[in-house]
C-alpha positions, 0 to 999 in steps of 0.5 A: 239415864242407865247405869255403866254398860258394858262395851259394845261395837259400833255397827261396821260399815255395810262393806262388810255386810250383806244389807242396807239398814234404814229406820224411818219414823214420820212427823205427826205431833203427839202421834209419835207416841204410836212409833216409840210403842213399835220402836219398843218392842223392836229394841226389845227382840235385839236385846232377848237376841244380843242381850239388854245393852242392845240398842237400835242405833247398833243395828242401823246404817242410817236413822231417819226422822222428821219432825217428832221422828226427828226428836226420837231420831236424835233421842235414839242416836246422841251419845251419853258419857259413855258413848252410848244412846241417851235414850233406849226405846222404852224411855221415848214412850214415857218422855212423850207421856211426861213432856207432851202436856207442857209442849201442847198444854191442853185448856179444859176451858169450853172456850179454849178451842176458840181462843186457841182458834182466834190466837193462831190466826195471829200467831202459833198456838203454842210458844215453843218455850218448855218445847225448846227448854226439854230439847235443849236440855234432854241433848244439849250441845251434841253436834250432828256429826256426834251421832252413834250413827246416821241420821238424816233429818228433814226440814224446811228454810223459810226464808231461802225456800226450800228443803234443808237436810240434815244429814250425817253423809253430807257434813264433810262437803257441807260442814256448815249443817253440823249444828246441834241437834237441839236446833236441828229437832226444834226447826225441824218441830216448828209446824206453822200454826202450832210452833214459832219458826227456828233461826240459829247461825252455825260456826266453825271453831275459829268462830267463822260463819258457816251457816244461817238457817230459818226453818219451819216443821220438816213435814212441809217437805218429807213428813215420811223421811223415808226416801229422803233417807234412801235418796241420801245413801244412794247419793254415797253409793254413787259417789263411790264411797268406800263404805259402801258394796259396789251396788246399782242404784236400783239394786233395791233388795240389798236395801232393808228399811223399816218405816214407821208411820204416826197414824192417819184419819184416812177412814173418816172422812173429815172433809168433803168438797162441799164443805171445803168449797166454801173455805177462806183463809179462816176455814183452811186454817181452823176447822174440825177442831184441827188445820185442814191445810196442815193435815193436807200437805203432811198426809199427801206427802207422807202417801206420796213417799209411801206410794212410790217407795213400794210401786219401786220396791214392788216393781223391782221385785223386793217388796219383802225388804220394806216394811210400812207400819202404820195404822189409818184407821184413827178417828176423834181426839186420836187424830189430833196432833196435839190433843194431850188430855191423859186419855188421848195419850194412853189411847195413842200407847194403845193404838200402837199396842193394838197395830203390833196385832194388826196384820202387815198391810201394803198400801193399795196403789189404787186407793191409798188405802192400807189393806192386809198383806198377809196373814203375818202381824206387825209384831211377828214382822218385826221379831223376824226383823230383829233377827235379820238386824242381829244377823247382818251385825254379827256378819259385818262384825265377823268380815270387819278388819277392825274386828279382826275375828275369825280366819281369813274367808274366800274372797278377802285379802290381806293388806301390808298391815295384816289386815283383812279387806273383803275383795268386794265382786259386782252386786247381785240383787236378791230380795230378802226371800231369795237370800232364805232360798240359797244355802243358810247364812251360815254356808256360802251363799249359792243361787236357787231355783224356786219361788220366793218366800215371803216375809212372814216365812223367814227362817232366821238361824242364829247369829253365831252360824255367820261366820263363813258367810262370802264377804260377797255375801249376796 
């Protein structure tokens, strides 16, 4: 996949750190394309900042995906030979442009729609074989727990009836959810109507049964993975683990999550009660060319998350540390979840270009329409965000006693090993704004009076100034 890197070190405990890092990518078939574009460009301002062997696993505690974000998710997180990610961000693009058309191929016959129409009410659409074929050999045999770093990935067992997490945090007390992550993305895939549903059985090394696991598509319960993803850290929080700052569990600034979405049909108003009114089993299933029911469940879930995840945000007065990026503006062959004509597939690249133009949008608790924030785009939000990745990395890299770098700072101990431990203090929540008003990052932090800043304001200094940051950080 690359040539030789050279070493890098894992992202350290967020002990260490200042912040919380989540990345979460949602369901949406083919759209997934419009999250690797956003992806893309973020790996790309770590590497101008930390240099080109630089990752998106390096810089986040946890890494969220359902459904095709489960595929990028397991893309961005396996490790190869040399222990680092099998895919950088600019090659998820090209995979889905490769792939897409033999996972949904795609009939120019006039009555394929028909045909497609009158086979998935008999079966799934498509077979799953060449999906089931590249999954298994772009990941092979890597486990759950061989991830370069958290993952949590939604799905949903059909049999047992109800939703199935596989999550990093949970293997010590569950080991039977370390299956491979070939598995975990084609249950996680396997959206009713299009895709045959995932069985396979987990083994602990004697050969012993562990688990048996019938999945269907992970949207069915959190197409948006994004509180799924809070929800899982929270959980580590308030067991007490010790890779964790002490940390309420409402204190939302210490939280920095970036969600990225695969695009929504919201402005065109597909369906009215009038039509739908009239709808049997065979309208909720086929019509407009798409699966009314599907769309239904995925998109309202997805809204719901999004919903609360800023209501909570806002609420706490942290609304700068969550980061929606998503467009509702397709209309056409766009919003298709498997629509893989070579133009539908370069217009999804351009959709995610143009939305790296568009302003920062919040979804409007009235409506659930997106509508522009502030005068920031995507694409600046994101630039400031890398910095803010870059910073916190070098941070936890600098306090880290298995780093070992730098003299001792205020607030830290040494233990018989000669080793330095931070002597962590009860947290103080502060937003990312209120942190730009105290002293910079490279002076221990002092309380301010003022107004906080917003996002788009966010002056960044350099990595290297970290090196006296408090180990109580914030």
């Amino acid at each position: 996949m690359s040539c030789k890197e050279a070493p890098r070190l894992p992202l350290q405990r967020p002990t260490y750190g200042n912040l919380i890092t989540i990345l979460s990518i949602d369901g949406g078939g083919v759209r997934g394309i419009i999250p690797s574009v956003i992806l893309n460009f973020l790996e790309t301002q770590l590497q101008k900042l930390d240099g080109e062997n630089a990752r998106l696993a390096d810089y986040f505690d946890v890494i969220s995906g359902t459904s095709t974000g489960g595929l990028v998710t397991a893309m961005l997180t396996a490790p190869n030979e040399e222990n680092r990610p099998l895919f950088a961000a600019k090659d998820i693009t090209d995979f889905y442009l490769e792939h897409c058309p033999m996972i949904f191929p795609h009939d120019s016959n006039p009555f394929g729609h028909a045909e497609k129409v009158i086979r998935a009410l008999t079966g799934p659409k498509y077979d799953g074989v060449y999906l089931h074929q590249i999954i298994q050999e772009t990941v092979g045999n890597i486990r759950l727990h061989e991830t370069l770093t958290n993952v949590v990935i939604p799905t949903f067992d059909i049999k047992r009836m109800q939703p199935t997490i596989f999550s990093s945090y949970q293997l010590k007390k569950n080991p039977s959810l370390d299956a491979m992550l070939s598995d975990i993305c084609i249950g996680t895939s396997a959206a009713p109507t299009y895709l045959p549903s995932h069985t396979f059985e987990t083994e602990d090394s004697d050969g012993k049964l562990l688990g048996e696991f019938n999945l269907i598509d992970g949207g069915v319960a959190a197409n948006n993975p994004t509180l799924v993803a809070i929800s899982e850290v929270t959980q580590e929080i308030t067991g007490g683990s010790i890779d964790f700052f002490p940390i309420k569990p409402t204190e939302y600034g210490r939280f920095l999550v970036l969600s990225l979405g695969t695009g929504s049909p919201k402005f065109e108003e597909k369906y009215d009660a009038n039509t739908t009114s009239s709808w049997g089993v065979f309208g909720w299933l086929a019509s407009s060319g798409s699966t009314p029911l599907i769309d239904v469940f995925t998109q309202s879930s997805g809204d719901m998350v999004d919903y609360h995840i800023s209501t909570v945000f806002q609420a706490l007065h942290s609304g700068e540390n969550y980061l929606r990026v998503q467009d509702d503006t397709l209309n056409g062959d766009l919003a298709s979840m498997d629509l893989t004509t070579e133009k539908n597939l370069e217009d999804l690249v351009d959709v995610g270009e143009q939305l790296l133009k568009k302003p920062v949008s919040k979804v409007n608790l009235g409506t659930g329409i997106y509508e522009p924030y502030r005068c920031t785009t995507n694409e600046e939000a994101l630039i400031r965000f890398a910095k803010i990745l870059s910073k916190e990395k070098n941070t936890r890299e600098l306090r880290s006693p298995s780093t070992n770098n730098g003299p001792q700072m205020p607030n830290e101990s040494i233990s018989n090993n000669g080793q330095r431990k931070p002597m962590l203090t009860n947290a103080v929540s502060y937003s990312l704004p209120d942190l730009q008003q105290r002293q910079p990052f490279g002076a221990a932090f002092t309380a301010t009076s003022g107004l906080p800043k917003t996002f788009q304001n966010l002056n960044v200094s350099s990595p290297a100034a970290d090196a006296t940051v408090h180990p109580s950080g914030l």
